[in-house]
N, C-alpha and C positions, 0 to 999 in steps of 0.2 A: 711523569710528564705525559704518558700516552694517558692518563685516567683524566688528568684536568683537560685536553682536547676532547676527548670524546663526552666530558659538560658542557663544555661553547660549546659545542657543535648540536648540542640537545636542549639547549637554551632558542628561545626565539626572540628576533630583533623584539623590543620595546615601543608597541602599538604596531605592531603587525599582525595580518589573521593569526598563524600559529599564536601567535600568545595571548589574543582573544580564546581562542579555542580551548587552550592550554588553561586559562584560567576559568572560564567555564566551564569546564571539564572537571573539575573538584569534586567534591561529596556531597555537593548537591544535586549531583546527577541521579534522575529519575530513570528507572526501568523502562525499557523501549516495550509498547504494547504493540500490538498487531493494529493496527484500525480498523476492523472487517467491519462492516455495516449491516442492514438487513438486504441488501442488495447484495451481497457477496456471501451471505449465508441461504439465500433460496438459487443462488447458481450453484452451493456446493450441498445443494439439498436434492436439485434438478439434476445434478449429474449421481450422487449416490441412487437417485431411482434409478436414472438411464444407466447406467452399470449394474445394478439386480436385476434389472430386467434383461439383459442381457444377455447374463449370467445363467439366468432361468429358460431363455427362449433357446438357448446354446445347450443348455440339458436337456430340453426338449427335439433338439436335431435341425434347428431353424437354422440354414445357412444364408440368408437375406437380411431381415430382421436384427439377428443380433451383433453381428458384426456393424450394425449401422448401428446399433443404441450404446455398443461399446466404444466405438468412434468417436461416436455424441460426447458422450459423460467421460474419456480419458482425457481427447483433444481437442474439446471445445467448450466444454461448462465448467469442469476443473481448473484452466487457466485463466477463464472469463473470472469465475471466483476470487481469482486470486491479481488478476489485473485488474479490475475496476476500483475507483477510489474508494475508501470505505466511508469516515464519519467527518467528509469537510462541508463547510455549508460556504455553499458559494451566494452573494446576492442579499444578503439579510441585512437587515438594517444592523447600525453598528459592527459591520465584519469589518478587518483589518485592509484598509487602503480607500475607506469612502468614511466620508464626518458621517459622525449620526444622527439622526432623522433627517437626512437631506436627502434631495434624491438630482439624481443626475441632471445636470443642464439641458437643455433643450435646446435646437435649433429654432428661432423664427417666434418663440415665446418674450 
């Protein structure tokens, strides 16, 4: 009795999200990629310098300097890398939510 409850209960109503999900979710699912772009790969290029350099001006006895380029490259170019969107194209003709080749209404045209 407790195994047939715990089906209904793992069952989703019949045109509800869950069972959209649930049936999209099959074996046609594709592997999730990363979307980095070239803009999230020259921020995480920008901080592998600013972290060598760093690195290097710190074995050199700089206490100004490198403390500021390790800063740079751990908390600020490393996250930018990784928070900026990577491969969406916003605005191009035929993107999703505008017809294609048309271009947006005008006021006063």
């Amino acid at each position: 009795m407790n195994e047939r409850r715990r089906r209904q209960s793992r069952r989703a109503a019949p045109g509800s999200r869950a069972g959209e999900r649930a049936a999209a979710s099959g074996s046609e699912r594709s592997p999730r990629k990363p979307g980095f772009g070239p803009a999230n790969y020259l921020a995480f290029l920008l901080a592998a310098a600013a972290i060598v350099g760093g690195y290097a001006l710190l074995g050199q006895g700089s206490v100004t300097a490198a403390p500021f380029l390790l800063v740079l490259g751990y908390a600020v170019l490393l996250p930018v890398g990784l928070i900026i969107p990577g491969r969406r194209r916003f605005g191009r003709v035929g993107a999703p939510g505008r017809a294609a080749g048309r271009r947006p209404d005008r006021e006063g045209e």
